[in-house]
C-alpha positions as CSV (number, residue, x, y, z in Angstrom):
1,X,0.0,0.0,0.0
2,X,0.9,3.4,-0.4
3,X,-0.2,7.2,0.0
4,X,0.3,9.9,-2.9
5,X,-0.4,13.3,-1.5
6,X,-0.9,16.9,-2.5
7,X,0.2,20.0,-0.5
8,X,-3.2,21.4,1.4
9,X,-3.3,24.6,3.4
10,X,-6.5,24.4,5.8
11,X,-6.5,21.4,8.8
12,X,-9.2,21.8,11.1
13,X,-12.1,20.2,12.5
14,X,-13.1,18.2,15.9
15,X,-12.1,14.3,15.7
16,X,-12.0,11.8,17.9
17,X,-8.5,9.6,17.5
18,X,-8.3,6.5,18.5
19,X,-8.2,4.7,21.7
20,X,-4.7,4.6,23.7
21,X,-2.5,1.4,22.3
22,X,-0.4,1.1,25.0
23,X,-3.5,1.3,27.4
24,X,-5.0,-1.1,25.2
25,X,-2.8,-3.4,25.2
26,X,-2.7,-3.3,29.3
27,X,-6.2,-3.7,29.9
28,X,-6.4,-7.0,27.4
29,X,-3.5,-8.6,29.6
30,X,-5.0,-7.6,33.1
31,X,-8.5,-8.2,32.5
32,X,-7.4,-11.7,30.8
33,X,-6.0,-13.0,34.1
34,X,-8.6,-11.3,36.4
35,X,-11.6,-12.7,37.9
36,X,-14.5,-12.7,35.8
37,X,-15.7,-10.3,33.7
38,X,-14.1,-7.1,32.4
39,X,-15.7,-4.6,29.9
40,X,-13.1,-2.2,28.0
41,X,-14.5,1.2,26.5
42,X,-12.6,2.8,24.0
43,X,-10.3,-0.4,22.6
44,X,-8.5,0.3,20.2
45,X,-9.0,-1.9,16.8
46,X,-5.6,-1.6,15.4
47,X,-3.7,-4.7,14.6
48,X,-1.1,-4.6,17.4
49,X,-4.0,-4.9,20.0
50,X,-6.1,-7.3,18.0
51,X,-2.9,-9.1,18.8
52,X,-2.8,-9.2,21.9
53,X,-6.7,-10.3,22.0
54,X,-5.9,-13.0,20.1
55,X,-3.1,-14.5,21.4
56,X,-5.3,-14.5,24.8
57,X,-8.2,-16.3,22.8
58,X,-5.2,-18.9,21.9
59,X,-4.4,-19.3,25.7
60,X,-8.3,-19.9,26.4
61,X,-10.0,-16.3,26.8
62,X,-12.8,-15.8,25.5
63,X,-13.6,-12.0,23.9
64,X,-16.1,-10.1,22.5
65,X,-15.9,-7.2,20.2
66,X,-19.4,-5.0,20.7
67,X,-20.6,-3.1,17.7
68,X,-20.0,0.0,19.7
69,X,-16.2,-0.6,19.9
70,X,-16.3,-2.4,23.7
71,X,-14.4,-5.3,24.6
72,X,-16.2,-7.4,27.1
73,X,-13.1,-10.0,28.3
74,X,-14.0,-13.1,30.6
75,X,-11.0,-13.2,33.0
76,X,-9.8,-16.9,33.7
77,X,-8.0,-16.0,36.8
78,X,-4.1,-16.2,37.1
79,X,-3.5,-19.5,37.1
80,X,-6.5,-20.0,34.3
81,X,-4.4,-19.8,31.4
82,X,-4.0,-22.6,29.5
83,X,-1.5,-23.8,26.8
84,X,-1.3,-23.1,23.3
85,X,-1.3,-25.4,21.0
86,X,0.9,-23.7,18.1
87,X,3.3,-20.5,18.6
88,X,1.5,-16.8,19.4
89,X,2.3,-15.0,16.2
90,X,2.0,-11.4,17.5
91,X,2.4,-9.3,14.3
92,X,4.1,-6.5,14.5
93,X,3.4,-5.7,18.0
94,X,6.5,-5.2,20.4
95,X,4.2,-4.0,23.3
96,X,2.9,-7.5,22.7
97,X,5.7,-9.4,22.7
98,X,8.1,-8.0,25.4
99,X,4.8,-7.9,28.0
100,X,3.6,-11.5,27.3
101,X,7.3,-12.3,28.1
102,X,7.0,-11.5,31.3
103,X,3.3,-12.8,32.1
104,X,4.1,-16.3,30.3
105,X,7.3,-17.1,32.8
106,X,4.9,-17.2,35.3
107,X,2.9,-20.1,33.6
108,X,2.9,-23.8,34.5
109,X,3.4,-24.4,30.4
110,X,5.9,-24.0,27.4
111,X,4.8,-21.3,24.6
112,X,7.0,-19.3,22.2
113,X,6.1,-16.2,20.6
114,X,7.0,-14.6,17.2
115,X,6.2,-12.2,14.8
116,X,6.0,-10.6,11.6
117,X,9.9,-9.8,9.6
118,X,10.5,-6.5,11.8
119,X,9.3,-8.0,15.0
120,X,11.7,-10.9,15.1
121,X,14.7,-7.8,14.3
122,X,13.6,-6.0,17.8
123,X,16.2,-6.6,21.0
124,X,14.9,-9.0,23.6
125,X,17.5,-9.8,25.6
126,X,16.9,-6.3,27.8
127,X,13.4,-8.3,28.9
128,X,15.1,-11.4,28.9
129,X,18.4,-11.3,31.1
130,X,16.2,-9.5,34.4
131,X,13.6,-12.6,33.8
132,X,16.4,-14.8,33.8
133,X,17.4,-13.4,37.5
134,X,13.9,-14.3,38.6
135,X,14.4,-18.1,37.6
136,X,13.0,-17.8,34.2
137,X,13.6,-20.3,31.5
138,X,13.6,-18.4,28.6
139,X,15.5,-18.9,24.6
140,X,15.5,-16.4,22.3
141,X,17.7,-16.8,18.4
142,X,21.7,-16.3,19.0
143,X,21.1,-12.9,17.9
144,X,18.9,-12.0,21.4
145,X,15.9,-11.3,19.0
146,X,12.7,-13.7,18.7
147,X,11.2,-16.2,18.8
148,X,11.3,-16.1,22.3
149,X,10.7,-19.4,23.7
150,X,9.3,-19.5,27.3
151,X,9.0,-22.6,29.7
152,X,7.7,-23.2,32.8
153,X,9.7,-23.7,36.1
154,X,8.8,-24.1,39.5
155,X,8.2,-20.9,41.2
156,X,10.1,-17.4,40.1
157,X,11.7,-15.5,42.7
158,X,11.1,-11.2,43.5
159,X,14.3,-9.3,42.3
160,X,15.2,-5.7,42.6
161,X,16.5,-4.9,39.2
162,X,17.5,-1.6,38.1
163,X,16.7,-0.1,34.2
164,X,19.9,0.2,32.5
165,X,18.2,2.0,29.7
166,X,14.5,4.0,30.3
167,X,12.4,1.0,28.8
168,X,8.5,0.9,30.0
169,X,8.2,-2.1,28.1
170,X,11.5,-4.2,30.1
171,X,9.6,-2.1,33.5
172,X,6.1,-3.9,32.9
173,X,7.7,-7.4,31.7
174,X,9.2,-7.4,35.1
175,X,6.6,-6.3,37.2
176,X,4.0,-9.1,35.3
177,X,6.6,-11.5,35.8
178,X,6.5,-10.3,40.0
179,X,2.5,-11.2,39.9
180,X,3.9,-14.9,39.7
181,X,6.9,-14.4,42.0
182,X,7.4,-15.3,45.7
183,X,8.2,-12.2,47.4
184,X,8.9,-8.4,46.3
185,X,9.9,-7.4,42.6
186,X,11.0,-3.9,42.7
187,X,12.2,-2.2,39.4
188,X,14.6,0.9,39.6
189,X,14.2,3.9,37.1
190,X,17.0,6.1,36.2
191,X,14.4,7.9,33.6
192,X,10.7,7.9,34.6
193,X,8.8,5.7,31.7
194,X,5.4,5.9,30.8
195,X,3.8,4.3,33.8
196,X,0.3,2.8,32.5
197,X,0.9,-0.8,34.1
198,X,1.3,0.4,37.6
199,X,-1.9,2.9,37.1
200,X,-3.7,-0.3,35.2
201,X,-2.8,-2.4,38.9
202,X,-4.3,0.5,40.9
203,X,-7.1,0.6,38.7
204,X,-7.7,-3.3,39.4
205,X,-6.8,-2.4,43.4
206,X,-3.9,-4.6,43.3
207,X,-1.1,-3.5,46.0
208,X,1.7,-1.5,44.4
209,X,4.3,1.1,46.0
210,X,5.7,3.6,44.4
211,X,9.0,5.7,46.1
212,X,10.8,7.8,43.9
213,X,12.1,6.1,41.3
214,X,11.2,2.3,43.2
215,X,8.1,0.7,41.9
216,X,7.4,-2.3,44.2
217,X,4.9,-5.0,44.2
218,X,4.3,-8.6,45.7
219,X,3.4,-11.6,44.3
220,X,0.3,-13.7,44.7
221,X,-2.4,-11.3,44.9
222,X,-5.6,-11.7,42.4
223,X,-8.0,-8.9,41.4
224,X,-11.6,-8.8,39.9
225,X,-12.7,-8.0,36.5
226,X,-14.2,-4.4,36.7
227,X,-15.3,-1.7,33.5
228,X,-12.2,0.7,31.7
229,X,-11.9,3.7,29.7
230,X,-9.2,3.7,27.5
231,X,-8.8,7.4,26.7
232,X,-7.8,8.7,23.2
233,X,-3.8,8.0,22.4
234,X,-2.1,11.2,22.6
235,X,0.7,9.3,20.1
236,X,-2.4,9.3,17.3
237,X,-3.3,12.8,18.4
238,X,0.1,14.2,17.7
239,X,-0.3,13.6,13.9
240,X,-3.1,16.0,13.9
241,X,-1.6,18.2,16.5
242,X,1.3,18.9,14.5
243,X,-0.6,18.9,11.3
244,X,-3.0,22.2,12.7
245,X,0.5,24.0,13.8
246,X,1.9,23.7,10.3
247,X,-0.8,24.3,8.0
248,X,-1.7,27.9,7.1
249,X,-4.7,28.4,8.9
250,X,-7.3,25.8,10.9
251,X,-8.1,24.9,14.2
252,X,-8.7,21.0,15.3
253,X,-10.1,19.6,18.7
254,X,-9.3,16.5,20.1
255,X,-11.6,15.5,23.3
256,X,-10.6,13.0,26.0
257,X,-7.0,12.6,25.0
258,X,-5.0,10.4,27.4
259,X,-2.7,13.1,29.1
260,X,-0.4,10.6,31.3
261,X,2.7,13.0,32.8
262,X,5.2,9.8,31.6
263,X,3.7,10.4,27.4
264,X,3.2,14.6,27.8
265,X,6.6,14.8,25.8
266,X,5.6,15.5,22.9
267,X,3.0,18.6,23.8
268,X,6.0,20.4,26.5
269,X,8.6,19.8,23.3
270,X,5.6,21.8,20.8
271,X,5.0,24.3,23.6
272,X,8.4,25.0,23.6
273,X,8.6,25.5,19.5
274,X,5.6,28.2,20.4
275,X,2.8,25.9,19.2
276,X,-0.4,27.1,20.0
277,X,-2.0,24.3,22.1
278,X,-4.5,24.6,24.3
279,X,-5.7,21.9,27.5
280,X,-9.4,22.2,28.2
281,X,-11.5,20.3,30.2
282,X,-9.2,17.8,32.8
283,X,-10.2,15.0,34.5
284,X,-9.1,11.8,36.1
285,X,-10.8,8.8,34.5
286,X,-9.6,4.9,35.8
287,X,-6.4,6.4,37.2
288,X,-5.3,8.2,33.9
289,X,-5.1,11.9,33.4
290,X,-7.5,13.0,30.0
291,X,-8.1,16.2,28.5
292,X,-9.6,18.1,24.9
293,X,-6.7,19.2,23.2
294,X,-6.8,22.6,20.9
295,X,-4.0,22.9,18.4
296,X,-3.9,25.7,15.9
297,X,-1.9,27.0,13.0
298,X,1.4,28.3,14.6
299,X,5.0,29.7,14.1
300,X,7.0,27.2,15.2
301,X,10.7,27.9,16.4
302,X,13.1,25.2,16.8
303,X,14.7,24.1,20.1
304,X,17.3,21.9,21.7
305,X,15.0,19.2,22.9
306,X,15.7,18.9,26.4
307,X,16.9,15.2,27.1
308,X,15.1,14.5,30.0
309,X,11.8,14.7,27.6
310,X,13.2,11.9,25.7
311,X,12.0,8.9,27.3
312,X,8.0,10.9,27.7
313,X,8.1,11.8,23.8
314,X,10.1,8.1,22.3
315,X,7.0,7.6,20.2
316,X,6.5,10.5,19.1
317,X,9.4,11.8,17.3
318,X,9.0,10.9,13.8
319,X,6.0,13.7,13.8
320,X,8.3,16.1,16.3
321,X,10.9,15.9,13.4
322,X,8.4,17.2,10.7
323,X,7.4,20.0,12.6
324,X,11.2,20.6,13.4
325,X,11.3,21.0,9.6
326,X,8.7,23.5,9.2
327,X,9.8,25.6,11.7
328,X,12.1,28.5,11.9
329,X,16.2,28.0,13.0
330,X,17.7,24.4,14.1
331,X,15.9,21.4,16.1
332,X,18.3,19.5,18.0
333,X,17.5,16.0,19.3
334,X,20.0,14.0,21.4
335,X,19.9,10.9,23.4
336,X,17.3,9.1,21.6
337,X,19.0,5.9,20.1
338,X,16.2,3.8,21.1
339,X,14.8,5.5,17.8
340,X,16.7,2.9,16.2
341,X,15.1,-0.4,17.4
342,X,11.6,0.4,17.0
343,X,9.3,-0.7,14.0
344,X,12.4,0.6,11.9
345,X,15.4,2.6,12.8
346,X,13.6,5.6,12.8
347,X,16.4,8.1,13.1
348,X,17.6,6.6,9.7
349,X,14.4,6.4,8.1
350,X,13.3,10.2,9.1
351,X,16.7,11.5,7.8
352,X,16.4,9.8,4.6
353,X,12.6,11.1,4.3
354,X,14.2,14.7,5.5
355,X,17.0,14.5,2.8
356,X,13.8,13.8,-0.1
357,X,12.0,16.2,1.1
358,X,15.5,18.8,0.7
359,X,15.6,19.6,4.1
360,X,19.0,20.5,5.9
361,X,19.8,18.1,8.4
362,X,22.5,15.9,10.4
363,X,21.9,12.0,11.6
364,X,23.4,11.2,14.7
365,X,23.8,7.8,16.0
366,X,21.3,9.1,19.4
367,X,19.3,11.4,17.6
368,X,19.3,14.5,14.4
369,X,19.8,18.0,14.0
370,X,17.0,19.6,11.6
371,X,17.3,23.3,9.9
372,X,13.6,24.1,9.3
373,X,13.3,25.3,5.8
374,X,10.9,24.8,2.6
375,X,9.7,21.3,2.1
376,X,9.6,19.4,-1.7
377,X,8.0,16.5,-2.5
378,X,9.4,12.9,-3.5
379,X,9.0,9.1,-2.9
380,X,9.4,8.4,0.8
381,X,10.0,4.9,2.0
382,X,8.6,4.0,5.7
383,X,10.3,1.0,6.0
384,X,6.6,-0.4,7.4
385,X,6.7,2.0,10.2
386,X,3.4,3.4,10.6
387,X,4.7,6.3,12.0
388,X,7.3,7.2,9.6
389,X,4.3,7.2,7.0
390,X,2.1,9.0,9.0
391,X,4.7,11.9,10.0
392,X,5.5,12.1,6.4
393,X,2.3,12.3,5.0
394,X,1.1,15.0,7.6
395,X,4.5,17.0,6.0
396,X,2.3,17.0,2.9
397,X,0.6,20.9,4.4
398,X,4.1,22.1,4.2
399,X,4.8,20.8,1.0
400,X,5.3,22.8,-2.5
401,X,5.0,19.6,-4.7
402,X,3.3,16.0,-3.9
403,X,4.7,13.4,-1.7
404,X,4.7,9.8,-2.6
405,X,4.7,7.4,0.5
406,X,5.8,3.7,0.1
407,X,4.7,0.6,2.1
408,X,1.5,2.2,4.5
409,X,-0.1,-1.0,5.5
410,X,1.0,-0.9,8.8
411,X,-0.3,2.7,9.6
412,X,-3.5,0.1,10.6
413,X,-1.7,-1.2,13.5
414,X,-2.0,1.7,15.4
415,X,-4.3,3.8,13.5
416,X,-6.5,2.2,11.6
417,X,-8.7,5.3,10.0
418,X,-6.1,7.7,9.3
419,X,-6.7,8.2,6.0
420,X,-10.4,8.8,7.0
421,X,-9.7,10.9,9.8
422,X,-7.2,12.9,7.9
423,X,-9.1,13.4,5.0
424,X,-11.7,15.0,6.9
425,X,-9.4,17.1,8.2
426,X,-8.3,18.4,5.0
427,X,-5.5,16.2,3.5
428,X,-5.4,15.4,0.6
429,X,-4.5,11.4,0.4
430,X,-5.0,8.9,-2.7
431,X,-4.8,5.2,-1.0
432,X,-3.1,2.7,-3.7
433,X,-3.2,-0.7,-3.3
């Protein structure tokens, strides 16, 4: 699949993006293993999360998807899993995999999970090593990536293990592994992470501390299915975001956008190029933070992206980068290599997109400097990162000539009506198959 489109002036409108994927995800896992029933609101249909679903329904959950978008799960319990009978393909999902990791070590059976061609390229030996402390029997290929073959041992034991690189995804594969362990399991951050698993415990009142930088838990404890909002992903909503502050004139509103103080990044770091953003209307729904976003046409500035937003904005970059390019002076990011083992190398695949598109730039091996300047047109190749072809074709309302966008068919794993959405919006997008 691929996107050709034309340079548009006008973005505006009030859309609702879609449901948070990492919440998603989360509430699939915990409501699996509850008590009884759950019911999730706001689930988010992409592929990544369909599979999670489904590699649940393969380990004996039953699911149902309600014509209003709900997800009514009934819970088997902890120890109700039960044992697949072939391996858990997972797609292209690396939430999936490095989570299910650490809930499947806990598990009195053998299962091994794998993926689509980029999935089994991603690093899981950061997941698998602190796993390994807590008695773990775990394979992946010589090359630390998946399959990752999990079987069962006897009883895995609490560690205190300390991040050596700002990873929510290692965090929550330890702390699922702890709700199988005898004793305490207490992860150290150097870098606060987005913290949606301990927020997802507290929302099923399962006992968690939090000191500093110490996330602790005990094992053993079970919890009852209950109802969840997932609020709107604020990683969607920064596509149209950064689409209203670079086109000419418009105004969009995005209601009950997940606002979580570990994924803000993205809005202090477009704050700071003077985007014109606006929070309305706060609240506290299931433990997470939501709010209607207002983003209008702005003059953007470049910065020096302060580091310590890194880790709250990882996701996000690819769309940070584009406004970087429209705006005025040099946008400097630094300490970001994790950009480079996520659906693609996306510091690679933005600078090549940024050279196309004749914009001044400089790839580092933790990040890129970008001179904002006029934008061109070209044949940009996403590398099957949905967010690469997303970023790139928002770029299109900067653009003095047509951008052609290669290999889009995974823009459905996390956003499944972009094109729709988008086009309403006032982009201008021809889908070819």
């Amino acid at each position: 699949m691929k996107f050709l489109v034309t340079p548009r002036s006008e973005f505006a409108g009030t859309f609702k993006v879609p449901g948070d994927k990492s919440i998603s995800h989360r509430a699939v896992m915990f409501a699996a293993i509850a008590e009884g029933e759950s019911r999730i609101q706001g689930f988010l249909e992409g592929e990544d999360c369909l599979a999670t679903l489904q590699a649940f329904a393969a380990m004996g959950v039953q699911s149902e998807r309600l014509e209003n978008g709900d997800v009514v799960v009934q819970g088997v319990g902890k120890q109700g899993l039960k044992a697949p009978t072939a391996d858990l393909d997972i797609g292209n999902s690396g939430t999936s995999i490095r989570l299910l990791t650490g809930l499947l070590a806990g598990q009195a059976f053998r299962s091994c999970l794998r993926g689509d061609h980029s999935l089994m390229t991603r690093p899981m030996r950061r997941v698998c090593d602190p796993l390994a402390l807590m008695g773990a029997d775990l394979t992946t290929a010589e090359s630390g990536t998946p399959p990752v073959e999990v079987r069962p041992v006897r009883q895995l034991q609490g560690i205190e293990y300390e991040l050596p690189v700002a990873s929510a995804q290692v965090k929550s594969a330890i702390l699922l592994a702890g709700l199988y362990a005898e004793g305490e399991t207490t992860v150290i951050e150097s870098k606060a992470t987005r913290d949606h698993t301990e927020r997802m415990l507290q929302a099923f009142d399962y006992p968690i501390q939090k000191q500093g930088n110490r996330i602790t838990l005990t094992g053993g404890h079970s919890w009852q299915g209950r109802r969840l909002q997932v609020p709107a992903d604020i990683s969607s909503a920064a596509f149209f975001i950064v689409a209203a502050c670079i086109a000419d004139h418009g105004e969009v509103v995005l209601p009950n956008v997940g606002l979580n103080p570990t994924r803000t990044g993205v809005l202090d770091i477009l704050l700071a190029m003077n985007a014109d953003i606006e929070i309305r209307q706060q609240q506290l729904v299931d433990g997470e933070p939501v709010a209607t976003i207002v983003a209008r046409a702005s003059r953007l500035r470049g910065v020096d992206v302060p580091t310590e937003l890194v880790p709250s904005a990882i996701d996000e970059f690819p769309i940070i980068c584009i406004a970087a390019a429209c705006a005025e002076g040099t946008t400097r990011i630094t300490e970001a290599a994790e950009l480079r083992v996520k659906e693609s190398d996306r510091i690679a695949q933005v600078a090549k997109g940024l050279q196309t598109l004749g914009i001044e730039h400089e790839e580092f091996a933790d990040g890129l400097s970008i001179v904002g300047g006029p934008i061109g047109g070209g044949r940009i190749d996403s590398a099957s990162d949905h967010r690469i072809a997303m970023a790139f074709t928002v770029a299109s309302l900067a653009a003095r000539e047509p951008i052609e966008i290669i290999d889009c068919a995974n823009v459905a794993t996390s956003f499944p009506d972009f094109v729709a959405l988008a086009t309403d919006a006032g982009l201008s997008i021809e889908v070819c198959e």
